[in-house]
C-alpha positions as CSV (number, residue, x, y, z in Angstrom):
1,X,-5.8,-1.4,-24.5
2,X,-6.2,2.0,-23.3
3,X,-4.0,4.6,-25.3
4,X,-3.8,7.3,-22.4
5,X,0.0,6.2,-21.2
6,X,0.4,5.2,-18.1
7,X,3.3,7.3,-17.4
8,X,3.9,10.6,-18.9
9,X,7.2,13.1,-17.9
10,X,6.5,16.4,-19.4
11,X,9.8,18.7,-19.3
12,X,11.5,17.3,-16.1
13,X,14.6,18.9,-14.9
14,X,16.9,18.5,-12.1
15,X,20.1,20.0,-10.9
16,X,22.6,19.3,-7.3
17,X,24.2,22.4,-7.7
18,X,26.7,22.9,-10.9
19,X,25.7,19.4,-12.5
20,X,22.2,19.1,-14.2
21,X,21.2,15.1,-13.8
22,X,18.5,15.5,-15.8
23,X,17.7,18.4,-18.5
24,X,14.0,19.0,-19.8
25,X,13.3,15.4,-20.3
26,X,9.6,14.4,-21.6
27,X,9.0,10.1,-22.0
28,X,5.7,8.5,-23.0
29,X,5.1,4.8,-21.2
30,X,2.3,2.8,-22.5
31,X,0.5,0.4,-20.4
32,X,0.4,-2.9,-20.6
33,X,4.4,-2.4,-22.2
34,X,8.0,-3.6,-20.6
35,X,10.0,0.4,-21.4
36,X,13.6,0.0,-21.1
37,X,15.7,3.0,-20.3
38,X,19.5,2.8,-20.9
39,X,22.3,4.8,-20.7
40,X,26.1,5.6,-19.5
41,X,26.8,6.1,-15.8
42,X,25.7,9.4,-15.1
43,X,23.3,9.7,-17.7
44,X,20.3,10.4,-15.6
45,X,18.1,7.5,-15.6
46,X,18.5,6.9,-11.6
47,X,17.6,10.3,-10.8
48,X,14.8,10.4,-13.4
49,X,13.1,7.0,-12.0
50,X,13.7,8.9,-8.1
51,X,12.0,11.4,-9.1
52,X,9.3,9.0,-10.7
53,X,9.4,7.3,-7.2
54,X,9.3,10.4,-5.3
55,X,13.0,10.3,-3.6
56,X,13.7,13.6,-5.6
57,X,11.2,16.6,-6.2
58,X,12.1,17.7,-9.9
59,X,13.3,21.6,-9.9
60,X,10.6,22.0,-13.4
61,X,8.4,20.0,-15.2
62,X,5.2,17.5,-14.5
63,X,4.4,14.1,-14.3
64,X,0.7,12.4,-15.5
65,X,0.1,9.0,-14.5
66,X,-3.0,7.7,-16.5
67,X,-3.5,10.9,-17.8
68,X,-3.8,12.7,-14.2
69,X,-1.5,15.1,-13.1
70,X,0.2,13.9,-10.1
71,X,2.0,15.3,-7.6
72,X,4.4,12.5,-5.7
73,X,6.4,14.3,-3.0
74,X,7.7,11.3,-1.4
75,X,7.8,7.3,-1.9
76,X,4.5,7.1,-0.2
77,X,2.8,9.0,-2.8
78,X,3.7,7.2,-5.5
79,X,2.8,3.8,-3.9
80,X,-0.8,5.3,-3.4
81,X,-0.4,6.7,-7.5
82,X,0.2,2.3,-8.0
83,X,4.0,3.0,-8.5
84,X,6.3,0.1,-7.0
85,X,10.0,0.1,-7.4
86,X,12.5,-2.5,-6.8
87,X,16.1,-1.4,-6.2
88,X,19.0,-2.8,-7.1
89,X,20.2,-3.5,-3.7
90,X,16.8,-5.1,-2.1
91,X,14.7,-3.5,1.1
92,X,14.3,-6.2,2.7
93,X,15.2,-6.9,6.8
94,X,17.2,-10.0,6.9
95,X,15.5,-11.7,9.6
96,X,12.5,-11.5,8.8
97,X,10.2,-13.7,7.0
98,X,8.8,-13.1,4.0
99,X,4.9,-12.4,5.3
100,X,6.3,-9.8,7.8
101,X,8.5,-8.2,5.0
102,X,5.6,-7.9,2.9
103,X,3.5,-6.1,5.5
104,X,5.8,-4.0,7.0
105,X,4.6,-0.2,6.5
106,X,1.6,-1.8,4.9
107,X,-0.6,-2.9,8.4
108,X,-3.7,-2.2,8.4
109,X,-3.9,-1.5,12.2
110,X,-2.0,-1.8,15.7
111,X,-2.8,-5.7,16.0
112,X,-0.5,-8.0,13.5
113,X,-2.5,-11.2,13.9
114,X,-5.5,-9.8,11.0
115,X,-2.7,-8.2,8.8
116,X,-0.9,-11.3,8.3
117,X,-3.5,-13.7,8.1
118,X,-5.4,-11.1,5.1
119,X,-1.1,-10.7,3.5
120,X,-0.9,-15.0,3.5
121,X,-4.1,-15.2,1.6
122,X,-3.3,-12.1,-0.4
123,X,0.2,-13.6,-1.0
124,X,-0.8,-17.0,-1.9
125,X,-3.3,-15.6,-4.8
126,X,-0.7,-13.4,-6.0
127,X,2.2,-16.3,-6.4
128,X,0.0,-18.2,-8.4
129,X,-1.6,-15.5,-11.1
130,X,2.4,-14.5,-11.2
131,X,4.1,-17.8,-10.9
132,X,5.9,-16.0,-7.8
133,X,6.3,-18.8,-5.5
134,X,8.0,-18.1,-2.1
135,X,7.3,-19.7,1.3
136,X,5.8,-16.9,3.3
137,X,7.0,-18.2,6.6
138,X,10.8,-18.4,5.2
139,X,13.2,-15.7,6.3
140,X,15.0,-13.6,3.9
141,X,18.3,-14.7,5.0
142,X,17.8,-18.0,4.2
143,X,16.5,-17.5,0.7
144,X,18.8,-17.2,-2.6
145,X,19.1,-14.1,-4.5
146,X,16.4,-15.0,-6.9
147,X,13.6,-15.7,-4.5
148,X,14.6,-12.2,-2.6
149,X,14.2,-10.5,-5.7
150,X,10.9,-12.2,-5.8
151,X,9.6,-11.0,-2.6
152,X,10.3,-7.5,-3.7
153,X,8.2,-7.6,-6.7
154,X,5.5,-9.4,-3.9
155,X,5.4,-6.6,-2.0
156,X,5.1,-4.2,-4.8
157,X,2.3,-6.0,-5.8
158,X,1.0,-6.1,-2.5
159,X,0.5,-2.3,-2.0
160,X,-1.4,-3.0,-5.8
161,X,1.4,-1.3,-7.8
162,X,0.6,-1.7,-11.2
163,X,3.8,0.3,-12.8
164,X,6.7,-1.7,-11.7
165,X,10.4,0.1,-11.9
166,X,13.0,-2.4,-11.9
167,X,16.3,-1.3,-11.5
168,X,19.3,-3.2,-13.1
169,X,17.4,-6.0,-12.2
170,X,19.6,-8.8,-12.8
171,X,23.2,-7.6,-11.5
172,X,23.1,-10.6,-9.1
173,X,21.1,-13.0,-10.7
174,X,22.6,-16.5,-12.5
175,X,21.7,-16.9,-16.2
176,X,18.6,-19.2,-15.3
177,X,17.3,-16.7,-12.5
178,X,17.5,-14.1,-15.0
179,X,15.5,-16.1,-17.1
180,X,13.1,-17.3,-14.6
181,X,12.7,-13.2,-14.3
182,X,11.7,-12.1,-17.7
183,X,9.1,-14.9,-17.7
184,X,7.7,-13.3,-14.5
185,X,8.1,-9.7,-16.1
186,X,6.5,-11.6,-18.8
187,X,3.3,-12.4,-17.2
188,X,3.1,-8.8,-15.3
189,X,2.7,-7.7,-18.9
190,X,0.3,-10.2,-19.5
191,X,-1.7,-9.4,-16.9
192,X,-2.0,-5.7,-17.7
193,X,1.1,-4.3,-15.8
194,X,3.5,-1.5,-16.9
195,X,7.1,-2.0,-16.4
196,X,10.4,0.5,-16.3
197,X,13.3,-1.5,-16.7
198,X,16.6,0.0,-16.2
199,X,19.4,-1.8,-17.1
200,X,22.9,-1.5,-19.6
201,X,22.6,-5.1,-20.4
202,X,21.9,-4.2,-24.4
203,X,21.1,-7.8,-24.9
204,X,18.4,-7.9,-22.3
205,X,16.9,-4.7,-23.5
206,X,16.4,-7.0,-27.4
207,X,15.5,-9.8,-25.2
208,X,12.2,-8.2,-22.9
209,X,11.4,-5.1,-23.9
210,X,8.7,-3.3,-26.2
211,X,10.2,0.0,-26.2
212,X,13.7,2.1,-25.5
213,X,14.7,5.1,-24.1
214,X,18.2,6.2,-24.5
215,X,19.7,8.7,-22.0
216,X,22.9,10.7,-22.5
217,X,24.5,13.1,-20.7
218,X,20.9,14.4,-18.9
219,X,18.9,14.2,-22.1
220,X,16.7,12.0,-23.7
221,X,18.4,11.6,-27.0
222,X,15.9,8.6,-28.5
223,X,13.1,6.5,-27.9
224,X,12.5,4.0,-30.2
225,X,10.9,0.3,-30.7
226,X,13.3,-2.4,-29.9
227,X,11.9,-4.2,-32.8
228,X,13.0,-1.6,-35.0
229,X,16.8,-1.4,-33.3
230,X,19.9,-3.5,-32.3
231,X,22.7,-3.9,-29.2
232,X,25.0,-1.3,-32.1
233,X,22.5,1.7,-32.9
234,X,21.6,1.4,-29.0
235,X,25.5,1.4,-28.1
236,X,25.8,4.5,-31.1
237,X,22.9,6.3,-29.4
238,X,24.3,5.9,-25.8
239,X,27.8,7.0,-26.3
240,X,27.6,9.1,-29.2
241,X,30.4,7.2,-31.6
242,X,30.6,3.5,-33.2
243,X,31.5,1.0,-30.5
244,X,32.6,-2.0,-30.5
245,X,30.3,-4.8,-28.5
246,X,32.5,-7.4,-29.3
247,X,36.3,-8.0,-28.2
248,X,38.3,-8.1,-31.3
249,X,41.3,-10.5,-30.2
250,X,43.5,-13.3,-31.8
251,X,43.6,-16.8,-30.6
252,X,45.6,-17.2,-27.6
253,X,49.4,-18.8,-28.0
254,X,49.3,-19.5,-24.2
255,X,52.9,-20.6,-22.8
256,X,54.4,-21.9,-19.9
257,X,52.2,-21.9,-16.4
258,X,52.8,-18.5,-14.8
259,X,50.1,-19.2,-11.7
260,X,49.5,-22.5,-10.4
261,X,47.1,-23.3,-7.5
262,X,47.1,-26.4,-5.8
263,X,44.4,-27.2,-3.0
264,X,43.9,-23.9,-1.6
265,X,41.4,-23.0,1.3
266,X,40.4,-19.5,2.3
267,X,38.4,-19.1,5.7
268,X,36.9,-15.9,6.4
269,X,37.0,-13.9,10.2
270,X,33.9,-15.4,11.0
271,X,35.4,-19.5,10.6
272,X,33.4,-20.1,7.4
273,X,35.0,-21.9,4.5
274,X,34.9,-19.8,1.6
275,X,37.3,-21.7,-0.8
276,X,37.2,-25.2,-0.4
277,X,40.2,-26.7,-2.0
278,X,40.3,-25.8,-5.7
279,X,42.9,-26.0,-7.9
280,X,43.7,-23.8,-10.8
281,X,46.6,-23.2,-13.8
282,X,46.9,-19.4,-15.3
283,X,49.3,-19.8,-18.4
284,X,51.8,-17.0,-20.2
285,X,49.5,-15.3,-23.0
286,X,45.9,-16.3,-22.1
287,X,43.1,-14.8,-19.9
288,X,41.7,-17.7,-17.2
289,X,38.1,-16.3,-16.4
290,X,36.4,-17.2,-13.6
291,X,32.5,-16.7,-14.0
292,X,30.2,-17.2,-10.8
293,X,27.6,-16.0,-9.0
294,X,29.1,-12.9,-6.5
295,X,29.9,-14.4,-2.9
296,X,30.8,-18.0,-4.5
297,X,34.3,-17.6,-3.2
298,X,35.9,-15.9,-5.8
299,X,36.7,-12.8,-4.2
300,X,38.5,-14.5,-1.9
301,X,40.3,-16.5,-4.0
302,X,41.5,-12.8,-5.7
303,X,42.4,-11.7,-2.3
304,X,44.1,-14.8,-1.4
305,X,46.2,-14.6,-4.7
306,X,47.0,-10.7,-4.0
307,X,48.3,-10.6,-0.9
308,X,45.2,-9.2,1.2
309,X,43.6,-12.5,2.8
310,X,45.5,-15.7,4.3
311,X,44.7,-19.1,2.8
312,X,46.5,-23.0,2.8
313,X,47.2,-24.9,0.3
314,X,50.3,-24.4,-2.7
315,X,50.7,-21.4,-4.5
316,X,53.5,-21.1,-7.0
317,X,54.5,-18.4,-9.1
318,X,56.1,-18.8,-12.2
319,X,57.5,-22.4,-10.6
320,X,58.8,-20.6,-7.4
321,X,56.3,-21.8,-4.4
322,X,55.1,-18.2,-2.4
323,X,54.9,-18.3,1.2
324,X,51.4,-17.5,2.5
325,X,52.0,-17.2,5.7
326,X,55.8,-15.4,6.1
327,X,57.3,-13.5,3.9
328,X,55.4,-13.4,1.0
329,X,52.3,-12.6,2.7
330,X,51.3,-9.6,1.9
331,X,50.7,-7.0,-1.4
332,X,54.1,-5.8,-1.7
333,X,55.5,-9.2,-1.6
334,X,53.0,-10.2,-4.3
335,X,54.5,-7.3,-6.8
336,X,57.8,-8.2,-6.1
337,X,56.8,-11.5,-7.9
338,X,55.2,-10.6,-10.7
339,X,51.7,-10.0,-10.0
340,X,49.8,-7.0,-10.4
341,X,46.0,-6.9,-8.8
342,X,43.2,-4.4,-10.0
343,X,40.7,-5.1,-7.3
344,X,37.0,-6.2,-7.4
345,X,35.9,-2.2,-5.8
346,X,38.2,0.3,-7.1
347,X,36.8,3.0,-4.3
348,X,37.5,0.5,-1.3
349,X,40.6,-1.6,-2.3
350,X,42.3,0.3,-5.5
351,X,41.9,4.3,-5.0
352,X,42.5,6.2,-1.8
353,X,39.4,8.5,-3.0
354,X,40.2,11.8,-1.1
355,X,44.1,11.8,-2.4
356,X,45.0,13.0,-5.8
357,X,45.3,10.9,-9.1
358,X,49.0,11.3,-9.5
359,X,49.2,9.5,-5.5
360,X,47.1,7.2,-6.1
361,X,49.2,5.9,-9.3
362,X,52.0,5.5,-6.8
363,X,50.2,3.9,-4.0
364,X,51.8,0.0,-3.5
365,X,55.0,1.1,-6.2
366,X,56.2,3.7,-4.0
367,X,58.4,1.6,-1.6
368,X,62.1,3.0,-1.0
369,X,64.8,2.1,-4.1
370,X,61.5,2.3,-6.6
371,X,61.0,4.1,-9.4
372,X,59.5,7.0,-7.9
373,X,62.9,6.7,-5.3
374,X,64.9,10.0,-4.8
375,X,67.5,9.0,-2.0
376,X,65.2,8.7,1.0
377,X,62.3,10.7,-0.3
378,X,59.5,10.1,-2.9
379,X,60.1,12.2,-6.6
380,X,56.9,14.0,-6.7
381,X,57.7,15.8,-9.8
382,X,58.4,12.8,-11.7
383,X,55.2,11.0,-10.0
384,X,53.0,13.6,-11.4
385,X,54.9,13.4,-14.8
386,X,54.4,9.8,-15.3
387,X,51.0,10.1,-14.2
388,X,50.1,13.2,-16.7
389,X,51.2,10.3,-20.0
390,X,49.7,7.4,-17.9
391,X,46.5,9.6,-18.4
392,X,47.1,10.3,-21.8
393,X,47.4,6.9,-22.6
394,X,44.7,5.3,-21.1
395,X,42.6,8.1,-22.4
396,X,41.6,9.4,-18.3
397,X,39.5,12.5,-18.5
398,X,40.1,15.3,-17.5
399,X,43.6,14.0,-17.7
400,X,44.7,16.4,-14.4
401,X,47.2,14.3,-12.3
402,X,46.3,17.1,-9.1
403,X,42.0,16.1,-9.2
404,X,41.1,14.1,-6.6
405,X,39.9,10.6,-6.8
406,X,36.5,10.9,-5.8
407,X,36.3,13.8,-8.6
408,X,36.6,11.1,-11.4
409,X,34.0,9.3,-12.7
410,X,33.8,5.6,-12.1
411,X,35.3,4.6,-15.2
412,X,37.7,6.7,-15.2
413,X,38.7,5.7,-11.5
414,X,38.8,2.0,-13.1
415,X,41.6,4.0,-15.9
416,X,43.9,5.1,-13.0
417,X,43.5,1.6,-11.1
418,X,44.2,0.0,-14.6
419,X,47.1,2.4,-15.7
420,X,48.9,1.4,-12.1
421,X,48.8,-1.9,-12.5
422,X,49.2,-2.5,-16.4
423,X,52.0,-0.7,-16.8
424,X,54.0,-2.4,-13.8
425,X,54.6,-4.9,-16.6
426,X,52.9,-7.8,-15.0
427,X,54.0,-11.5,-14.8
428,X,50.4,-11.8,-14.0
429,X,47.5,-9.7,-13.5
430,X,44.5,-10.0,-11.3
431,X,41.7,-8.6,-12.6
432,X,38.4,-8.4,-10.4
433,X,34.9,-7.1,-12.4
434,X,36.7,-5.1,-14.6
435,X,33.6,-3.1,-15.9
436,X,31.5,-3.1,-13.1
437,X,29.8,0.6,-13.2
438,X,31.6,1.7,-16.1
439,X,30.4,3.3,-19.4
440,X,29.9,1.1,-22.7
441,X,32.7,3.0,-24.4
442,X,35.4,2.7,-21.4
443,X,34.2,-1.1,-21.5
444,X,35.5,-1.2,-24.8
445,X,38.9,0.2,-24.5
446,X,39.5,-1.9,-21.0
447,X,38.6,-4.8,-22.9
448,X,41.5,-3.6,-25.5
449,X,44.0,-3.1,-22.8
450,X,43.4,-6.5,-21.1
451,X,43.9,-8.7,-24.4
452,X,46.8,-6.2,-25.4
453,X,48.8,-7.3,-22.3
454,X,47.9,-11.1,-23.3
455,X,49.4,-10.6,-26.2
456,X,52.4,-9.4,-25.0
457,X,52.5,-13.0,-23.3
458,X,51.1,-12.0,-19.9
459,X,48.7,-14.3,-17.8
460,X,45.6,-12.9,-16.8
461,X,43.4,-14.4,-13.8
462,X,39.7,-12.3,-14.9
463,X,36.7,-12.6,-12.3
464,X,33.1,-11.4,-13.3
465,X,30.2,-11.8,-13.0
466,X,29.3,-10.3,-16.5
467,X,29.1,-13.7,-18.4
468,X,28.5,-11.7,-21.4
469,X,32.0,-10.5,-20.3
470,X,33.4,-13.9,-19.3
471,X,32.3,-15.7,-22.9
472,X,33.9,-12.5,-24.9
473,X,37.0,-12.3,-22.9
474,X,38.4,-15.3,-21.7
475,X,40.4,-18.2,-23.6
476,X,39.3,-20.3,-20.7
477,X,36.5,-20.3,-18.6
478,X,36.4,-22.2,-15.2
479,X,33.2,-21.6,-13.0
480,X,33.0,-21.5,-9.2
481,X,29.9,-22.2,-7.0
482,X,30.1,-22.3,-3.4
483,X,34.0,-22.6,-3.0
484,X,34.5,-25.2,-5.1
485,X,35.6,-25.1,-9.3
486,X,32.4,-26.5,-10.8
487,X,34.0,-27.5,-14.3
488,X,36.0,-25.8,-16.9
489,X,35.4,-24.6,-20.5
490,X,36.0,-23.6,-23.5
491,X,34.3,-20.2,-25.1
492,X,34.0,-22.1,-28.1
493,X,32.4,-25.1,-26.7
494,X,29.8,-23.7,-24.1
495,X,27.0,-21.3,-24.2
496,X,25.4,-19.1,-21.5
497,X,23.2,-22.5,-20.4
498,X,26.0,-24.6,-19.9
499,X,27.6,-22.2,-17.6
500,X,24.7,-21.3,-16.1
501,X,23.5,-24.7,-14.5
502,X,27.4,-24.7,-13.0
503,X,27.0,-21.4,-11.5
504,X,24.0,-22.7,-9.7
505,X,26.2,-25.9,-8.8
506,X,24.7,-28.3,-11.4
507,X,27.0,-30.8,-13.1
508,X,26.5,-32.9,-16.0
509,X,26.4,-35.8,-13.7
510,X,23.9,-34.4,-11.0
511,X,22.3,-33.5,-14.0
């Protein structure tokens, strides 16, 4: 194997205006290796791979690919330099098939007809050194999340990439997609192929990677063999401190039912069936998780249960049936029963982003008679004064009730949402991807603030897609594919497997 790396960032900075995304920053890929790069939100890696893929021009330093110095203005140039990149959130046009997606901005003239016939028989080769099998003549909307994923990395191979950046590659992925992924990552590697992988899924870092580079704050702080480390030096190394991978909770004492769902059915605005009929039982002092595949139905089901969607079916709160088509059918409604709702996207749903903290903690609470009542107008002095010790409490930084939303970082938008809703004192909370985009060490104090209000005999109704976060979390575990509840489990009796086959809607008995 050659030892001239294949990638090589000498010194790379980069600044948009007052905030510096990336400071001096010098990484060493070898080829032929699977280099994972971690780090906290805003820690640079993004912005370091865009300027890797030419989205960005750095403001100093150089880049070497195979030991050349290379220029790569734009996306183009690094395609020709054999750089491919595969986004989070795919490329790809919907209705289109796979062959014409794999061509597109890669014909080799003004006539189709020679392009695509050369792209089948170039595909075809490719899907079987790579065990990347797609139909070519499928289009993209028809094909699951996995096999979209695939026809990225197919036309990334296509334009003869041979450094592969992968961002957070499996956000959307079931377990067994996942895996079906690393073995194809596998292979690449095999074959001679260099791969970036960016992800903050520690265990999938120990799981497929050679080598790790830890980002912090704009900085490189480490690189180091992943042979050599573990998920708690990497979690030290990204955050600075000690943290705490693990939730450290009791056994639940659950109680009496506090939600109970009885055949409810959500259709969406365009007349398709999103929950088909499930039923469901949230209990005083437990978490009910609901893991899934995103688009399964569960957001629904969270919108349903909050006030924000229409549904049929029963829905009874602590034994007292709710209305969900007259009175009770909206958000306010909801709190006045009991049930508090930090939503699945905390800039859409939970945060008004251009209005201040301290009005946002209000929004939904700030109804006349409230607590935030004076006579016919609101108290904004005592707004901003419960605000200023809701942000002490829940550790918000900065903690200044006047900054604006969008000024706050995203886990510390997710603190505001959470502080809101928490401290309502909750019959029941619903509680949508808690940690989605949020730093390792706000992870671990959301974690503590969710099993703290469990343990003050609350009912909690958690929806991820984080199994990791599902299995750590939850005293009960239900799964939901395509609108329906799959099965139910136990954390102690299941394992990422189990689950995973009912995510992709595979029972014991179809088994």
């Amino acid at each position: 194997m050659s030892t001239v790396p294949a990638i090589e960032l000498k010194g790379i900075s980069k600044a948009f205006g007052p905030v510096q995304a990336n400071k001096d920053i010098s990484i060493s890929v070898q080829p032929g290796t699977i280099h994972g790069i971690i780090g906290e939100n805003g820690a640079g890696k993004s912005t370091l791979m865009s300027i890797l893929y030419g989205f960005y021009k750095a403001d100093a330093g150089e880049i070497f690919i195979r030991g050349q110095r290379t220029q790569i203005p734009d996306s183009q140039a690094a395609i020709a330099a054999g750089i491919g990149m595969v986004f989070q959130h795919f490329k790809l046009v919907e209705n289109f098939t796979v062959l014409e997606n794999i061509i597109l901005g890669a014909e080799d003239g003004a006539l189709l007809a020679p392009s695509l016939a050369k792209a089948r028989t170039q595909l075809k080769n490719l899907a079987e050194e790579y065990e990347l099998n797609v139909d070519p003549d499928a289009r993209i909307e028809t094909l699951s999340v996995g096999y979209q994923q695939r026809v990225e990395i197919l036309k990334a191979l296509y334009r003869q990439a041979d450094i592969l950046i992968l961002d957070e590659p499996t956000g959307v992925l079931t377990p067994s997609e996942a895996d079906q992924l690393f073995r194809i990552l596998g292979r690449l590697r095999e074959e001679g192929k260099t791969i970036i992988l960016i992800t903050h899924k520690l265990r999938e870092i120990m799981e497929i990677t050679d080598t790790v580079s830890v980002m912090r704050r704009g900085e490189m702080t480490a690189t180091v063999k992943t042979s050599e480390t573990s998920p708690e030096h990497l979690a030290e190394l990204m955050v600075g401190r000690k943290v705490l991978l693990r939730v450290d909770k009791k056994p639940a004492q659950p109680g009496a039912p506090v939600l109970q769902v009885e055949n409810l059915r959500v259709t969406d605005n365009k007349g398709v069936e999103r929950v088909k009929g499930i039923s469901l039982e949230v209990r005083a002092g437990e978490i009910l998780g609901i893991a899934g595949v995103a688009g399964n139905g569960q957001s629904e089901l969270l919108e349903v249960l909050g006030g924000y969607q229409t549904g049929t079916g029963t829905i009874r709160m602590n034994g007292e049936e709710i209305d969900l088509t007259g009175k009770d059918s909206d958000g306010q409604s909801r709190r006045r029963r009991g049930i508090a709702h930090v939503p699945e996207d905390r800039q859409k749903e939970g945060l008004i982003m251009d209005f201040h903290a301290w009005e946002n903690t209000a929004f939904g609470y700030h109804t006349r008679g409230g607590a935030y009542s004076k006579g016919l107008l609101m108290d904004n002095a005592a707004i901003r004064e419960d605000t200023q010790a809701k942000m002490d409490r829940f550790d918000v930084r900065p903690p200044n009730p006047k900054l604006a939303a969008k000024n706050f970082s995203g886990g510390n938008q997710q603190k505001i949402v959470l502080a809101r809703e928490i401290e309502r004192n909750p019959d029941l909370l619903l509680i949508g991807q808690p940690t989605r985009g949020v730093d390792i060490g706000a992870i671990e104090f959301i974690h503590q603030q969710i099993v703290a209000l469990r343990d003050q005999g609350k009912a909690i109704l958690l929806v991820s897609v984080e199994l990791d976060e599902i299995m750590s979390l939850s005293d009960r575990i239900a799964v939901m594919f395509d609108g329906h509840i799959m099965g139910e489990r136990l954390p102690s009796e299941t394992n990422e497997k189990d689950l995973g086959l009912l995510m992709a809607g595979i029972t014991e008995s179809a088994a």
